[in-house]
Structure formats: C-alpha cells, structure tokens
C-alpha angles and dihedrals in degrees: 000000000000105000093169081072091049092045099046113017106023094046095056099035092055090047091051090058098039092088089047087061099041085055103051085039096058099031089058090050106053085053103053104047104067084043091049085048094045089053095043105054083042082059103039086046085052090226109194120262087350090061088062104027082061090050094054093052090042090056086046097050096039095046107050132063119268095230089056085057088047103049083045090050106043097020090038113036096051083057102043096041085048089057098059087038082065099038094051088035092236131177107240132099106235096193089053089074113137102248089222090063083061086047102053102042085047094051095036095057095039085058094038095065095050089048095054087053078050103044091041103045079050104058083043079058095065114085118239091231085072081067105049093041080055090051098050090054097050116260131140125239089253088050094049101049080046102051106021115012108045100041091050085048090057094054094060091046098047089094103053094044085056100054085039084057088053092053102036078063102042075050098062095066092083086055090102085071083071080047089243109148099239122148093279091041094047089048100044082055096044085053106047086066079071118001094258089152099135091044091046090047095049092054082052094061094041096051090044085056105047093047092049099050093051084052098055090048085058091043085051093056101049095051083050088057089044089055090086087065087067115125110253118251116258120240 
C-alpha cells in the first residue's frame, strides 16, 4: 500500500473534484425536480396521451443502466447531430459540445424518472379529506395545492429525495467517461503515473463516504423542519 500516495497525491486530487461533482449533482438536480413534478402531476391527474407517453420514458429510464444511457447520449448524439450537420449543410461543429451539457441531460432525465414515481407516490399520499377541508373554508383549487397539498406532499417526499440526492451523487462518479474531471476522473488520472489504482480508489470511497453521510444529516434536518406541514390529527 503506498500511503504516501494517499497522503500527498489522492487527498488533494479527490478535494479538487469534489466541487466538479457537487456541481453536476445540484445542477441536475435542480433540473430535474420541477420536470419530475411537472410529469408527475400530468400523470396523477391522468392527463390523455402525456400521461402515457410519461410513463413509457419513465419505464425506459428506470429500466435500463445509466451507463447504457451514458455510452447512447455522449457516444450516439454527436454522431447522430453531425449527420444532419452534413446532410443540411450547417455550420456547427457536432463533436465541440460542451461534455457537461451530456452530463447533465443524462443525469437530469435519469433522475427525473425516479422523482415523478416520487412525486407522484407522494401527492397519492395526501388524503382527499386535506381538499375538500380546503374547499369549506374557502379556498380555490390553486390555494389549496399551494397551501395544503403540496407541502404536505413534500413532506412525504422529502425521504426519497433525499435517497435519490445520495445516489444522483454516487452516480457522478461515472461522469470521467464523458472525460469531465470529476473525484473518480482526477484520481484515475493521479493513479495511472504509478498504478496506484487500489489506493486511489480507497481515497474514493472514503471520500464518497464521508460526503454522503454529511448529506443525509442535512437531509435529516430539513425533513425534520418539514415535519410542521403535517396534517393535524382528527379528533
């Protein structure tokens, strides 16, 4: 084991791409939430032709690997899109594309998919009684998904965001096969000098680790704060 590696080279290595992977991460997310929520109130409200059309992507995302969809979006579309460049004789160059802009509609959708089934689960969740309290007192429909649904929705959701989060982050470490410099890609590069691969993959996990578990303590925190949009118990 060459800990001098670990101690000199892998450490700082792994905190250099720690900000490449938070970004991906968040930016994804952020992304993906208001689309998972569009899709799956078009799906809870069991809008015609949407409603299965969502469900068909979400099948497709959900059931294959990521790195399929990986290997299709960043090996596939630059061939594809210079085809047509060709073809319509267009001035763009198809192979220049930033690779974060692969990264992130790969990432996006994948997430995406698991947050309708979440969203949706979650607003199922709510009891139909919440509406049509909403309704005696004189709310609207847009007051009451405002004020009483969708935070009580949230609450519900919060959980499995939160897992989704955890593993929208364990997932960008396959972001260096789209030759973006995130932890795993800068040690990977760090290791091949000397074939340090065990002890750059150790700092990896560590480092994995250590980030994660400082996310689900926040996450923690927040559903805690979310508790207070609970619906009261009936007497």
């Amino acid at each position: 084991m060459n800990w001098e590696f670990i101690y000199r080279v892998g450490i700082i290595e792994a905190i250099k791409g720690v900000p490449v992977s938070l970004y991906v991460t968040f930016v994804s997310l952020l992304i993906a939430l208001p689309l998972g929520f569009l899709c799956a109130i078009t799906r809870f409200r069991r809008v015609p032709v949407l409603s299965e059309l969502i469900s068909v992507a979400v099948s497709f995302l959900r059931g294959t690997p990521l790195v399929v969809q990986i290997f299709i979006v960043y090996a596939g579309f630059p061939s594809i899109l210079n085809y047509m460049v060709q073809t319509f004789n267009w001035n763009f160059d198809a192979f220049s594309i930033n690779p974060y802009v692969y990264a992130f509609f790969v990432f996006s959708l994948n997430v995406t998919a698991t947050l309708t089934e979440v969203f949706r689960s979650a607003l199922s969740a709510v009891g139909k009684d919440q509406a049509e309290a909403a309704r005696s007192v004189g709310l609207n429909a847009f007051q009451a998904n405002c004020h009483i649904i969708i935070p009580q929705a949230l609450v519900s959701a919060i959980p499995n965001i939160c897992n989704e989060f955890l593993n929208l982050f364990k997932s960008t470490s396959l972001v260096y096969m789209m030759t973006i410099q995130d932890i795993t890609g800068k040690l990977r590069i760090a290791a091949s000098a000397g074939y340090n691969y065990t002890e750059a993959y150790i700092v990896i996990f560590i480092v994995y680790f250590l980030l994660g578990f400082g996310m689900e303590k926040l996450f923690q925190r927040i559903e805690n704060n979310m508790k207070r949009y609970k619906a009261l118990p009936q007497t």
